[in-house]
Structures are given as structure tokens and as C-alpha cells.
C-alpha positions in Angstrom: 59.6 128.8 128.6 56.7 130.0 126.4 56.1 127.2 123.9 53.5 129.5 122.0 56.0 131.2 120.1 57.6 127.4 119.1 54.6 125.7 118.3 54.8 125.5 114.6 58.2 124.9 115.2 57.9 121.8 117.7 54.4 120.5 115.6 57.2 120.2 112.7 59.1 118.4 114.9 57.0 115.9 115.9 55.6 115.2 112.6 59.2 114.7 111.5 59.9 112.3 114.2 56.5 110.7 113.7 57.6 109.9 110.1 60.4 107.7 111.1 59.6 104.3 112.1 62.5 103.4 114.6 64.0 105.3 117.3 67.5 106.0 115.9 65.4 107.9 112.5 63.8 109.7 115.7 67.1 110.5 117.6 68.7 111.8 113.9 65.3 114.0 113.5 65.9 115.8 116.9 69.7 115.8 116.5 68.7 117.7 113.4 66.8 120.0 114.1 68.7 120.7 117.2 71.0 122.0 114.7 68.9 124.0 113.1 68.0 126.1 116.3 71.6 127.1 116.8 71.8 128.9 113.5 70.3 132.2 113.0 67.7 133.5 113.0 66.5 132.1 116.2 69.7 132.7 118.1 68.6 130.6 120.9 70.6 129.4 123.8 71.4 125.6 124.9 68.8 125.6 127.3 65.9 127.2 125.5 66.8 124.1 122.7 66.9 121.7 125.1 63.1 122.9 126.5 62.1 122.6 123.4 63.4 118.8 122.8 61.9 118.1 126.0 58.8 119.2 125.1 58.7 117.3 121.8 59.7 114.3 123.3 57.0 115.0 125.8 54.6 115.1 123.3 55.5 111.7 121.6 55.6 109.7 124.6 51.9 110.9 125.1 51.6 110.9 121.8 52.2 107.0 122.0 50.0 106.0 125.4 47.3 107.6 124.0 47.3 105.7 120.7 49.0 102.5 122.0 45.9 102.1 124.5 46.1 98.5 123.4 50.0 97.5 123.8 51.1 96.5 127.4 52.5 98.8 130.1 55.9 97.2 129.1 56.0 97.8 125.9 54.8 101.3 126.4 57.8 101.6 129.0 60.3 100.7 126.7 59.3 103.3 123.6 59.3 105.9 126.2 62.4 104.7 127.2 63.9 105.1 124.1 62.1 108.5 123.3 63.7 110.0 126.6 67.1 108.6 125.7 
């Protein structure tokens, strides 16, 4: 999928997710705006929104090992974990 036509879309996104300070606020975000994709006028199907969650929560998990350089592999893990969930 091309994710240049999204990108707006999925910055909002993450800046949205990055906003909430605990998982579930990040989980309601995507839930959200998952949502929001199904309406018109984007008309997209269930796979192209999945992509684009993917891709968001893609983005957060590197989002998070680049600026987490200093917590612990495990602690890293487990974010991710719960991002991916």
C-alpha cells in the first residue's frame, strides 16, 4: 500500500496516540480512528485500514527505541508488546 497518500492521515494518528499516556488511551485512539476510515469519504476496505494501523503502530514502536535508548531491552519489549496488541 502507498502510505504517501495517508501520511497526514497516519502523522495525526500518531500524534493522537502519542498524547495518551497509557496503552488502553492508545488502543481507544486507533479503535477510533479505525472508525473514522470506514465512513466516507475514504471508502476504504478492511485491509487497506488495517495497513494503515500497522503502520502507525510501526511507527510508535520505533518511535519508542529510538527515544527510550536508555530503558532496558525489557522494558522496551513490553511497550512494543502492548503497542502490537
Amino acid at each position: 500500500m502507498n502510505f504517501q497518500k495517508w501520511e497526514v492521515t497516519i502523522q495525526q494518528m500518531i500524534e493522537e496516540s502519542n498524547r495518551e499516556p497509557k496503552e488502553p488511551g492508545k488502543n481507544r485512539v486507533l479503535t477510533e480512528w479505525r472508525a473514522t476510515l470506514t465512513k466516507e469519504p475514504h471508502s476504504l476496505q478492511p485491509f487497506q485500514i488495517d495497513e494503515i494501523v500497522r503502520e502507525v503502530r510501526r511507527r510508535l514502536t520505533n518511535s519508542l527505541q529510538h527515544s527510550s535508548s536508555s530503558n532496558s531491552q525489557a522494558q522496551l519489549t513490553s511497550v512494543a508488546s502492548a503497542v502490537m496488541a
